[in-house]
C-alpha atoms as a printed R data frame, in Angstrom:
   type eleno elety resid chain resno       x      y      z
1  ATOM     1    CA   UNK     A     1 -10.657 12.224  9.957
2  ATOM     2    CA   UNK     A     2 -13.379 12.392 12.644
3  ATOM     3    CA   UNK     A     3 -15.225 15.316 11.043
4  ATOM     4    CA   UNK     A     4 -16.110 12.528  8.001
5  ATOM     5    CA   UNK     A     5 -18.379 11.140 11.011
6  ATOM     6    CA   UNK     A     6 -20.923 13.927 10.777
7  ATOM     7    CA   UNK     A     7 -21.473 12.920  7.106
8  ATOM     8    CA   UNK     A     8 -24.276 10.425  7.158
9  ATOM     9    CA   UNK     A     9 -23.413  6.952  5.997
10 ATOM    10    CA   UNK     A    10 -19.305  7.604  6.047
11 ATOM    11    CA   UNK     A    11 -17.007  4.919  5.659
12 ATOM    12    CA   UNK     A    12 -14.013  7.297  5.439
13 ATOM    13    CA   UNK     A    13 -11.903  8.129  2.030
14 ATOM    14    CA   UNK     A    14 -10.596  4.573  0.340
15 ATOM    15    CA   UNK     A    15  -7.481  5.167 -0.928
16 ATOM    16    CA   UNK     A    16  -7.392  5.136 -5.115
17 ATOM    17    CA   UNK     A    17  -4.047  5.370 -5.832
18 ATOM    18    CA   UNK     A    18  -0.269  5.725 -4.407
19 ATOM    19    CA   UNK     A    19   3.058  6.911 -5.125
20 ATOM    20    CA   UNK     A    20   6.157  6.607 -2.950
21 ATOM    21    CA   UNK     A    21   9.648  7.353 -3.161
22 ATOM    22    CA   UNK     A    22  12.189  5.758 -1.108
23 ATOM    23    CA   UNK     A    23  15.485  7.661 -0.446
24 ATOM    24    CA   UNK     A    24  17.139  5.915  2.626
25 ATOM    25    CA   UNK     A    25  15.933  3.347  5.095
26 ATOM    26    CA   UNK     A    26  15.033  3.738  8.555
27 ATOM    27    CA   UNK     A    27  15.265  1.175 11.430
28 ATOM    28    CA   UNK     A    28  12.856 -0.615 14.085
29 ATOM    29    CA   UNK     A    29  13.388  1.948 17.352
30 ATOM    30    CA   UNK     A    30  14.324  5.009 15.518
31 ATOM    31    CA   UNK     A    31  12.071  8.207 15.974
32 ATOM    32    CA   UNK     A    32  10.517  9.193 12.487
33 ATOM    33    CA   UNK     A    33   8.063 12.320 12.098
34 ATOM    34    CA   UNK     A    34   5.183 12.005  9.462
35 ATOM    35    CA   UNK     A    35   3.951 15.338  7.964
36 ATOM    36    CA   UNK     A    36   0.968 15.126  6.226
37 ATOM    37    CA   UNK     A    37  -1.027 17.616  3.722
38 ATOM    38    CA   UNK     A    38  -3.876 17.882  1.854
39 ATOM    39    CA   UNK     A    39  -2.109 19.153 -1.540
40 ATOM    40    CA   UNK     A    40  -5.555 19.152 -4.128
41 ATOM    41    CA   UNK     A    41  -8.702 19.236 -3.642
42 ATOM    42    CA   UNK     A    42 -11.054 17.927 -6.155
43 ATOM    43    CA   UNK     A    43 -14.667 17.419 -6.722
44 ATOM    44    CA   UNK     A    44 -14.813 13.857 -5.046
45 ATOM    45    CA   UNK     A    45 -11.245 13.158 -4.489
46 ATOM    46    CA   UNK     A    46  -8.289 14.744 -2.744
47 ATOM    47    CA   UNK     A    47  -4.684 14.333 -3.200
48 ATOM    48    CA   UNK     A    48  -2.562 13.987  0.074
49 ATOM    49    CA   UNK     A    49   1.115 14.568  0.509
50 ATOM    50    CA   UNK     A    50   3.322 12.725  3.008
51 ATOM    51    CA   UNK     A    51   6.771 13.330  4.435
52 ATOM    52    CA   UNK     A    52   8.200 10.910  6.702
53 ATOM    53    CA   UNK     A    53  11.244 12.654  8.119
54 ATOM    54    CA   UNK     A    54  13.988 11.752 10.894
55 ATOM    55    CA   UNK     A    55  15.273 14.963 11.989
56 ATOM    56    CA   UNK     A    56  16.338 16.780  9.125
57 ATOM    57    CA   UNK     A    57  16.685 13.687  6.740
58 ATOM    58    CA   UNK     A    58  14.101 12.806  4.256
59 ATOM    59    CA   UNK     A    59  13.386  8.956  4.358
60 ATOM    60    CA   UNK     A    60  10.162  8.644  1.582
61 ATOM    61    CA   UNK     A    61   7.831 10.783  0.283
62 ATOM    62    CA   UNK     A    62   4.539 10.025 -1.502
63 ATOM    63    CA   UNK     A    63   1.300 11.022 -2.801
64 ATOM    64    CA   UNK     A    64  -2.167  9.821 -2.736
65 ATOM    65    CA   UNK     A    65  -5.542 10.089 -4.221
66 ATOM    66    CA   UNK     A    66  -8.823  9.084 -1.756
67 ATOM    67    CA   UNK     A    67 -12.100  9.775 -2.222
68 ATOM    68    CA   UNK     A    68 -14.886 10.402  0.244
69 ATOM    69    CA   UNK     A    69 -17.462  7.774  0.416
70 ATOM    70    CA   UNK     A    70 -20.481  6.956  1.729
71 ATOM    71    CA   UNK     A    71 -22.633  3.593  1.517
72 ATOM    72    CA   UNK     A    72 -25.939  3.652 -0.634
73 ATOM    73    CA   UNK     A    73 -29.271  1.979  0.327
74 ATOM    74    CA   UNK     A    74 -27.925 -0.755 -1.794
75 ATOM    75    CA   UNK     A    75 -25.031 -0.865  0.830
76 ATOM    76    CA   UNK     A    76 -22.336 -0.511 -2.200
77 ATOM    77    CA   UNK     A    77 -20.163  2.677 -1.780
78 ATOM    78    CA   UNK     A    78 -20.567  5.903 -3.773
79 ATOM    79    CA   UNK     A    79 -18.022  9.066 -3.878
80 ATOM    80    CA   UNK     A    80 -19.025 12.100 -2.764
81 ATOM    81    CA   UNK     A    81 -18.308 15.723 -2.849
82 ATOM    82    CA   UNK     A    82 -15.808 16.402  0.120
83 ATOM    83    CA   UNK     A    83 -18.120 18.798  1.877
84 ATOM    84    CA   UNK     A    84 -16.825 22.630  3.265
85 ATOM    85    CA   UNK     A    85 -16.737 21.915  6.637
86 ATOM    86    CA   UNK     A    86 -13.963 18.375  6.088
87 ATOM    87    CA   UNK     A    87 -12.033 20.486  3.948
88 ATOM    88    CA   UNK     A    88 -12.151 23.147  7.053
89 ATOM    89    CA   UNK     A    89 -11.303 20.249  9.148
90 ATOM    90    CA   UNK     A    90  -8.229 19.480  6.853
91 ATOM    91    CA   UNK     A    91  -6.918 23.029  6.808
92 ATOM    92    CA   UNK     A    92  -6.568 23.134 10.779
93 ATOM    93    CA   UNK     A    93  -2.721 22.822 12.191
């Protein structure tokens, strides 16, 4: 996420749309691990893929789509094409 600051006029990647999947809960105090990976990317938009895990036990999975925008001079926000070097960002572990 801090590489989108080098892209002039950034306001980050608004999320578009979600799916989750809830298999088993999870309660206040208990240690969870999120794994997180960008599964598609697309001209303007990029699909994300989250795991949030408790040891070995899947608690919810889901997808999203987010696009990378920036602010006109008009100050509304436009999508842009995810440049090379976010998507090299992205691909780091």
């Amino acid at each position: 996420w801090r590489a989108m600051a080098e892209l002039p006029g950034c306001v980050g990647a608004p999320l578009l749309e979600i799916h989750s999947r809830f298999v088993t809960s999870v309660t206040y105090g208990e240690r969870i691990d999120i794994h997180t990976t960008v599964e598609e990317w697309r001209g303007k938009v990029f699909i994300q893929h989250h795991r949030v895990m408790r040891g070995d036990t899947l608690i919810c999975e889901g997808r999203e789509t987010r696009a990378l925008c920036v602010r006109d001079e008009g100050g509304k926000l436009k999508a842009v094409p995810v440049p090379d070097f976010i998507r090299s960002a992205c691909a780091c572990a």
